[in-house]
C-alpha positions as CSV (number, residue, x, y, z in Angstrom):
1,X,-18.6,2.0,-20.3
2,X,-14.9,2.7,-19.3
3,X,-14.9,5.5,-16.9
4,X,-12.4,7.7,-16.7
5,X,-12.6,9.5,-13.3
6,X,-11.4,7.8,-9.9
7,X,-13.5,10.3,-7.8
8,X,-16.4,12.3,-9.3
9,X,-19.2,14.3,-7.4
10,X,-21.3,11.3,-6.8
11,X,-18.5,9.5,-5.1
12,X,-17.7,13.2,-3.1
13,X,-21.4,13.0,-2.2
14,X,-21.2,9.4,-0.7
15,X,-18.0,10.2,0.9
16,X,-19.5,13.7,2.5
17,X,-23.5,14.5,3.5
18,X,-22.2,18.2,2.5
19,X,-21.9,18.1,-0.9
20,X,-24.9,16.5,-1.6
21,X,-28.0,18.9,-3.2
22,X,-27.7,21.4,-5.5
23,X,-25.2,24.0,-3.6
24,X,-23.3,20.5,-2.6
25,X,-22.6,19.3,-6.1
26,X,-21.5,22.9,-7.1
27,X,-19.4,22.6,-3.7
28,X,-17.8,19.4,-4.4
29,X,-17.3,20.8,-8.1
30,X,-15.1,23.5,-6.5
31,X,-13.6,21.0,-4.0
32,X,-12.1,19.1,-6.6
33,X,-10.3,21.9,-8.5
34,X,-9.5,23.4,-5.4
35,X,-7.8,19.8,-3.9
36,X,-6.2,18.9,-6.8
37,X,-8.8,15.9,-7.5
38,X,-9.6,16.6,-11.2
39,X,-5.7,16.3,-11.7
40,X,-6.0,13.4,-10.2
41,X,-8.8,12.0,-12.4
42,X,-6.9,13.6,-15.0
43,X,-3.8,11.6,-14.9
44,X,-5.8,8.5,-14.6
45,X,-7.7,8.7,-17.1
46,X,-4.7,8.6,-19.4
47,X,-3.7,5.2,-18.3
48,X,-7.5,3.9,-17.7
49,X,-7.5,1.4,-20.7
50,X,-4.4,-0.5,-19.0
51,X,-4.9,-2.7,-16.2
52,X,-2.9,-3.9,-12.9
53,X,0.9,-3.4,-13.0
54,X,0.8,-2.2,-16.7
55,X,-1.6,0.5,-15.6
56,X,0.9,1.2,-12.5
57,X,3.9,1.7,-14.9
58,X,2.1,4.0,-17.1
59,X,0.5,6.0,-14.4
60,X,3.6,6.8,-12.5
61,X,5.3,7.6,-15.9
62,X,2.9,10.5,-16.3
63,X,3.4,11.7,-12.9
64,X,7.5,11.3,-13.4
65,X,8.4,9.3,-10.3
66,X,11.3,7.6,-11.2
67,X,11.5,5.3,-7.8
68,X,14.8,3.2,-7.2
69,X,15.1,0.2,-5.4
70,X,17.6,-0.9,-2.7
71,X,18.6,-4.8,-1.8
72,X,16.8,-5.4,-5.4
73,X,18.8,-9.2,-5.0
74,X,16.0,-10.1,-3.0
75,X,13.6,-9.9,-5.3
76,X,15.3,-12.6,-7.0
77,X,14.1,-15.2,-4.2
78,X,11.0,-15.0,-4.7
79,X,9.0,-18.0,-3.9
80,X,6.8,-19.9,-6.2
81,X,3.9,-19.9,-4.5
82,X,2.7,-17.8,-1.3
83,X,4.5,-15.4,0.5
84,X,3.5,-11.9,2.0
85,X,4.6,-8.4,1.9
86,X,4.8,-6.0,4.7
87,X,5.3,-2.4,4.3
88,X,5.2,0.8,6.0
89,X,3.0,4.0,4.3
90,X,4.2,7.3,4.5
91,X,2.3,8.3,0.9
92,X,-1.6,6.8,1.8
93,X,-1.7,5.7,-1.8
94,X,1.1,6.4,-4.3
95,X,3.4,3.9,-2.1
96,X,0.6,1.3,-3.3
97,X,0.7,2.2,-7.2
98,X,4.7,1.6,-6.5
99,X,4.0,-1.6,-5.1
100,X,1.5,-3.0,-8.0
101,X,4.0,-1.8,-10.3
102,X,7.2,-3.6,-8.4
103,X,5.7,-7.2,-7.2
104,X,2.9,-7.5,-9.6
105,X,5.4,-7.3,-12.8
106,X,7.1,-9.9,-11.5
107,X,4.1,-12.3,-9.8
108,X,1.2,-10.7,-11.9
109,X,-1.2,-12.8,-9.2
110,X,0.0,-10.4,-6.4
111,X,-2.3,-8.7,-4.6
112,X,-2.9,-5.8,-2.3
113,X,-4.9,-5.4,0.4
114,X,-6.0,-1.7,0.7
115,X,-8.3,0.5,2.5
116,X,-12.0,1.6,0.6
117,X,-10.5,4.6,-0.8
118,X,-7.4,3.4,-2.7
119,X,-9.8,0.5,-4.1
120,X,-11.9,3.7,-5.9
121,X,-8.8,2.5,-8.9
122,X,-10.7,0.1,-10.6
123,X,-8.0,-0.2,-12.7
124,X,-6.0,-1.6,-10.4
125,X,-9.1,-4.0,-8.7
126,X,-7.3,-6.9,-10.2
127,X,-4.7,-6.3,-7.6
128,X,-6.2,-4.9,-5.2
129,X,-8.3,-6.7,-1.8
130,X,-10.2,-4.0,-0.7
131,X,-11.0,-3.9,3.4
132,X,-12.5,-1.0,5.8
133,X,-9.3,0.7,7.7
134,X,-9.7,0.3,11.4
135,X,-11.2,3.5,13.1
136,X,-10.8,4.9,16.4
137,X,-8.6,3.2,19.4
138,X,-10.2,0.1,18.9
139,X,-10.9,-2.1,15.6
140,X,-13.8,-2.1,13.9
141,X,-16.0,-5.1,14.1
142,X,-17.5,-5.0,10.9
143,X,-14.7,-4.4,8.9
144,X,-14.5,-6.3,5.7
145,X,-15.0,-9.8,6.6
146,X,-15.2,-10.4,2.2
147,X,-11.7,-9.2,2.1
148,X,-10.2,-11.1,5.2
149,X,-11.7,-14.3,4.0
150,X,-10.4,-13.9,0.4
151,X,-7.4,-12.6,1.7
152,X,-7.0,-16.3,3.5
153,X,-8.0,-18.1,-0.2
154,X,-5.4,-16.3,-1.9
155,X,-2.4,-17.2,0.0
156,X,-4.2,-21.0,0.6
157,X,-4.2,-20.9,-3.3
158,X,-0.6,-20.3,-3.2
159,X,-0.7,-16.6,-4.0
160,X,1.2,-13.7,-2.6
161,X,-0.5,-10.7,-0.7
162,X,0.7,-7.4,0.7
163,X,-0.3,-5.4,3.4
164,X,-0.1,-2.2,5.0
165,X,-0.3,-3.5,8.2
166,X,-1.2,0.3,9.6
167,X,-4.3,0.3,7.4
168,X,-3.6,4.2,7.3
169,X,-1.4,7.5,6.0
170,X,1.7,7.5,7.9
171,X,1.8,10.2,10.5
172,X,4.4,13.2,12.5
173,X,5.4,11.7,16.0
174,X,6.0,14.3,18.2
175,X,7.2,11.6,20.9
176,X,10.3,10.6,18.5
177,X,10.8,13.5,16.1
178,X,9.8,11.3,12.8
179,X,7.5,10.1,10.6
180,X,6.1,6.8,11.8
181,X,3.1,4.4,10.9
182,X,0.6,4.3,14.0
183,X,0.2,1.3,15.8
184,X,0.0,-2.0,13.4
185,X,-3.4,-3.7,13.5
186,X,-3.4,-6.9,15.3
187,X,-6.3,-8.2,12.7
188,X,-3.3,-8.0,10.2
189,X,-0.6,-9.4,12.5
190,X,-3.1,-12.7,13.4
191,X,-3.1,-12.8,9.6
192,X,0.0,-13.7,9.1
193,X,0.2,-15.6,11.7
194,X,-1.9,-17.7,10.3
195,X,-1.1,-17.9,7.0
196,X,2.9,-20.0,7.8
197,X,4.0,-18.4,4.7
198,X,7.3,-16.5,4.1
199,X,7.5,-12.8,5.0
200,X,9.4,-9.8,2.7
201,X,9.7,-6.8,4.5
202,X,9.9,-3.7,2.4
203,X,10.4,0.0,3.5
204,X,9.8,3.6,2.0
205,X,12.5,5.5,3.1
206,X,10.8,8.7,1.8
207,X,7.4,11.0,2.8
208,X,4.9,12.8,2.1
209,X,5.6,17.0,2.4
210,X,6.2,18.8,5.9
211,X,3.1,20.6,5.3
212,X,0.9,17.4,4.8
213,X,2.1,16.2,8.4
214,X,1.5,19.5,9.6
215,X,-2.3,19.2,8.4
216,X,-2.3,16.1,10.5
217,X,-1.5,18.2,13.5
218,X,-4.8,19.9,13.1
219,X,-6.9,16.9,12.2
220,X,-6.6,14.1,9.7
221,X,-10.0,14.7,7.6
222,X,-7.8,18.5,7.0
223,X,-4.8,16.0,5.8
224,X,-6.8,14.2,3.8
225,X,-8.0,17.0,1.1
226,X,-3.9,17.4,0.7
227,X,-3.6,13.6,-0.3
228,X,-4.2,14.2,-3.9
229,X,-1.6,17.3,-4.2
230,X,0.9,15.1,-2.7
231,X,1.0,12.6,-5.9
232,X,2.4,15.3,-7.7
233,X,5.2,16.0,-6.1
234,X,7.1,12.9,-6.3
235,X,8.6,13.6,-9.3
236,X,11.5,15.8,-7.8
237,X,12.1,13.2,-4.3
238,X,12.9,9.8,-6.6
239,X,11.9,7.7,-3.8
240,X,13.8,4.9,-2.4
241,X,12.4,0.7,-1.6
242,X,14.5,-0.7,0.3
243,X,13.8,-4.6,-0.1
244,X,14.6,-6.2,3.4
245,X,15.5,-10.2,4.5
246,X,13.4,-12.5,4.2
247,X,11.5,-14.0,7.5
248,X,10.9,-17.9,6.9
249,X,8.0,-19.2,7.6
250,X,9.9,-21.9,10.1
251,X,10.6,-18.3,12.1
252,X,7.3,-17.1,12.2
253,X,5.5,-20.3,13.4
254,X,7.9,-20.1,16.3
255,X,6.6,-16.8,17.7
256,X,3.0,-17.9,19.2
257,X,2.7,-14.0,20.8
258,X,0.7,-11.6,18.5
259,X,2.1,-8.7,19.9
260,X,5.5,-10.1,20.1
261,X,5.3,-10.8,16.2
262,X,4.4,-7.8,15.5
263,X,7.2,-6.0,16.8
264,X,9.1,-8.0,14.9
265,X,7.5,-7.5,11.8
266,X,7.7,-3.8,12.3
267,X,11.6,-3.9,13.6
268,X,12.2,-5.5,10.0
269,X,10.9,-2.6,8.3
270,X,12.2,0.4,10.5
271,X,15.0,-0.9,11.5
272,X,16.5,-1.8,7.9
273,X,19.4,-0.1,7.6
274,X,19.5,2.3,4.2
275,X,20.9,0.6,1.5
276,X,24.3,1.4,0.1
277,X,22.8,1.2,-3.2
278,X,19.7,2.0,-5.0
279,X,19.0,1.2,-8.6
280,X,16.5,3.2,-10.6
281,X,12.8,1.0,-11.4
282,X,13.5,0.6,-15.5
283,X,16.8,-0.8,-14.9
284,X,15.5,-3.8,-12.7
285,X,15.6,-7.2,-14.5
286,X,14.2,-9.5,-12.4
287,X,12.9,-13.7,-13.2
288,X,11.1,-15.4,-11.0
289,X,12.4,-18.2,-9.3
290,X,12.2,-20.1,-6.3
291,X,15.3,-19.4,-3.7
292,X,16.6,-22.0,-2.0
293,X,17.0,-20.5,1.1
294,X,13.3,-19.5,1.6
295,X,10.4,-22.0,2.5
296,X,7.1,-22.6,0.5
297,X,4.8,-22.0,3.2
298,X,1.7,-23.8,3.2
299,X,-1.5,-22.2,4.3
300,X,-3.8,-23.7,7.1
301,X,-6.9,-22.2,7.9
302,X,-7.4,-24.7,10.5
């Protein structure tokens, strides 16, 4: 049976002891009215009979973000085989709805790895690796091990993945004045490493509202129960992707240090300078091809 709810009050029970038993349900009934949830569910279950990027294209249609794209001429290098995304996230979701609905129109066998909540889309599970997020200072030792390992098959296979390599919402840093992703994870980082497969850096130069940061000040579980709100108020910000250059695989192999690679992974997304030029998402016309300049990695696991 097709369902046509992301998040219902069984998943709010699973989620939160609180809204479990008979006051609970009735709790998480007024939770989700309240937090903007049955919206949510609303607007999905619009688009719930599509699948991957054609569910994407219609989903964002409903909410009216029009996104543009900057650099879009490096889309047009895309390799045949593997390669990997990197990307900041200052939405904790909607950034990854944009990203299905960009790469995976093009390579339909792109894939997304995501945190448990985002992978609640099953509409989307055909592009999606699902993973647990990293928790505390430290990182989880029994995060997904599944979702690393297929992560590693995929790009072996000659597929392309994505990552968020913050594994989390972007958040306010009072130590520079901006809106910044918290440290990268160095699980993610050794990834890539690994894999010896071209890198695409790709930047949202947009956020999430003042007052969702603000929430974040107080505590991030507060921030959280704004998530949902924020998808619906994209429409009015048409946000910008800025594609960035490619990083060869040739130039990745040479940096052995983990944490040295990873500043430079997150210096090509930060520091991209804002395109001159963005051009809106239904005007892109893009073929896949493979660009001369950028190598076929090939995957080792060894």
């Amino acid at each position: 049976m097709l369902k046509r709810e992301i998040i219902d009050v069984s998943v709010m029970q699973r989620l939160m002891p609180i809204y479990r038993g008979k006051w609970g349900a009735k709790l998480a009934k007024w939770s989700m009215k309240a937090f903007a949830i049955d919206k949510v569910n609303w607007v999905y279950g619009r688009s719930c009979h599509l699948r991957g990027a054609e569910f994407a294209d219609s989903l964002l249609k409903d909410l009216g973000v029009q996104y543009r794209i900057g650099n879009s001429e490096q889309l047009q290098h895309l390799p045949e085989g593997a390669f990997i995304t990197i990307s900041n996230h200052p939405y904790g979701g909607i950034d990854g709805v944009m990203l299905i609905d960009l790469m995976a129109a093009i390579r339909p066998d792109y894939k997304l790895m995501v945190n448990q909540l985002l992978s609640l889309v099953k509409t989307m599970e055909d592009n999606f690796i699902s993973v647990r997020p990293r928790t505390g200072d430290k990182n989880d030792p029994t995060e997904s091990i599944n979702g690393i390992r297929q992560t590693l098959q995929n790009l072996k296979d000659g597929h392309p993945i994505g990552f968020f390599p913050a594994g989390a919402v972007s958040m306010f840093r009072f130590g520079i004045m901006k809106v910044r992703d918290r440290e990268w994870q160095e699980t993610i980082i050794r990834l890539i490493q690994m894999a010896k497969v071209p890198v695409l850096p790709i930047r949202f130069f947009d956020q999430n509202s003042h007052f969702f940061y603000f929430l974040g000040v107080i505590d991030w579980r507060i921030r959280s129960f704004r998530m949902p709100s924020e998808i619906f108020n994209k429409d009015r910000q048409f946000p910008r992707i800025g594609i960035g250059e490619w990083l060869t695989a040739e130039e990745i192999a040479l940096i052995n240090n983990s944490k040295v690679l990873g500043k430079r992974l997150r210096d090509a997304v930060y520091k991209m300078p804002l395109p001159a030029t963005f051009i809106p998402r239904d005007q892109l016309n893009i073929e896949v091809g493979q660009s001369p300049d950028v190598t076929k990695g090939e995957m080792s696991l060894a």
